[in-house]
N, C-alpha and C positions, 0 to 999 in steps of 0.2 A: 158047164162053164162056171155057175155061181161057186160050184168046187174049189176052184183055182181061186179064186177071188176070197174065198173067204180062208184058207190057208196062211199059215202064220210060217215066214222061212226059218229055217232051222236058226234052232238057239234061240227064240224068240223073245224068252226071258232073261239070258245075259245081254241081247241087245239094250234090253228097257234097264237092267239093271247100271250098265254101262252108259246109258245117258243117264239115267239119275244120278250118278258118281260125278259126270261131267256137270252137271247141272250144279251141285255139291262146288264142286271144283270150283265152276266160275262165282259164286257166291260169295266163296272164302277169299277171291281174288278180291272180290267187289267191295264188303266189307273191308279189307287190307288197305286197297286203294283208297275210299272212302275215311280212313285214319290216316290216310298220309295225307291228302287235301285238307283234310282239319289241322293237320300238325301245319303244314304249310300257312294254311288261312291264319293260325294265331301265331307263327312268325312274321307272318305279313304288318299283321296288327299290330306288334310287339314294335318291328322297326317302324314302322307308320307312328306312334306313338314316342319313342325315342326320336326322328326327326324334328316335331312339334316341340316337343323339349329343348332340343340343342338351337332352334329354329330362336326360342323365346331367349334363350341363353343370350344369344347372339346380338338379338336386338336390346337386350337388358344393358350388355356389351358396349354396343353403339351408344345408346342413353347416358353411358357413364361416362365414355371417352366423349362425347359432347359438349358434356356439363363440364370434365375436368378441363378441356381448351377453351369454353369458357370464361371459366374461373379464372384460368390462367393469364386470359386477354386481359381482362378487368386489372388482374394484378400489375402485368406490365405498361396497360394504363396509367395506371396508379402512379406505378413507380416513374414513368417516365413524365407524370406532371408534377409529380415531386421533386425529382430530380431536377425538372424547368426552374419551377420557383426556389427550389432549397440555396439557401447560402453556404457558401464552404466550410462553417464550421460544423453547421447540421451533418454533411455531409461526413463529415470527420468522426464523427462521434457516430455517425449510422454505421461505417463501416469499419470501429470498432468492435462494436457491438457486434455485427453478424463475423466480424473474425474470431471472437472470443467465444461465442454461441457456436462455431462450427467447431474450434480447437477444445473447446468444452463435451460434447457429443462424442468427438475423436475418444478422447479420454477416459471416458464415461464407457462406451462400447468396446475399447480394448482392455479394461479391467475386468467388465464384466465377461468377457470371452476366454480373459484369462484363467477367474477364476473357477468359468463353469468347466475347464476341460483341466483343472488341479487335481488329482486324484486322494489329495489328501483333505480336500472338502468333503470329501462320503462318511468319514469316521463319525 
């Protein structure tokens, strides 16, 4: 009986060698695997990192358009206790001014568009 029992079945050695291939096998899998969870984990981190970013962007965003309505309330304050007390001649000569100041600008910005796109300013 110990005969039987201590018998090796046929092939006994491409058995062992055919798991250790397999063995082989799953390792190269594992390792494989194991580089694509890394690659994953530092995309992860990549957009995790880029969120925070656009996160800070956004709120920098809001800080500015705050400040800029604001600004702009104070202005139309401004302008509308000016407007309360000003007399019509102030008035007259104020919106000279911001006429002449805007047709000024006008002027100013279509020359110079004019003469950035002249092709004979390159010589």
């Amino acid at each position: 009986m110990s005969r039987r029992n201590n018998r090796t079945p046929l092939g006994g050695d491409a058995a062992h060698g055919e798991a250790f291939e397999l063995e082989q096998q799953n390792n190269e899998h594992l390792d494989s695997l194991a580089a694509k969870v890394s690659a994953l984990h530092s995309v992860s981190l990549n957009i995790h990192d880029d969120v925070n970013d656009q996160n800070r962007m956004l709120d920098g965003t809001g800080d500015t358009f705050s400040r800029f309505g604001n600004m702009f309330d104070r202005t139309r304050n401004q302008l509308t206790h000016t407007l309360a007390t000003a007399n019509s001649r102030f008035l007259c000569y104020l919106t000279l001014i911001l006429v002449f100041g805007v047709f000024s600008l006008y002027y100013i910005a279509k020359n110079l568009l004019t003469r950035s796109n002249d092709p004979s300013d390159l010589n």
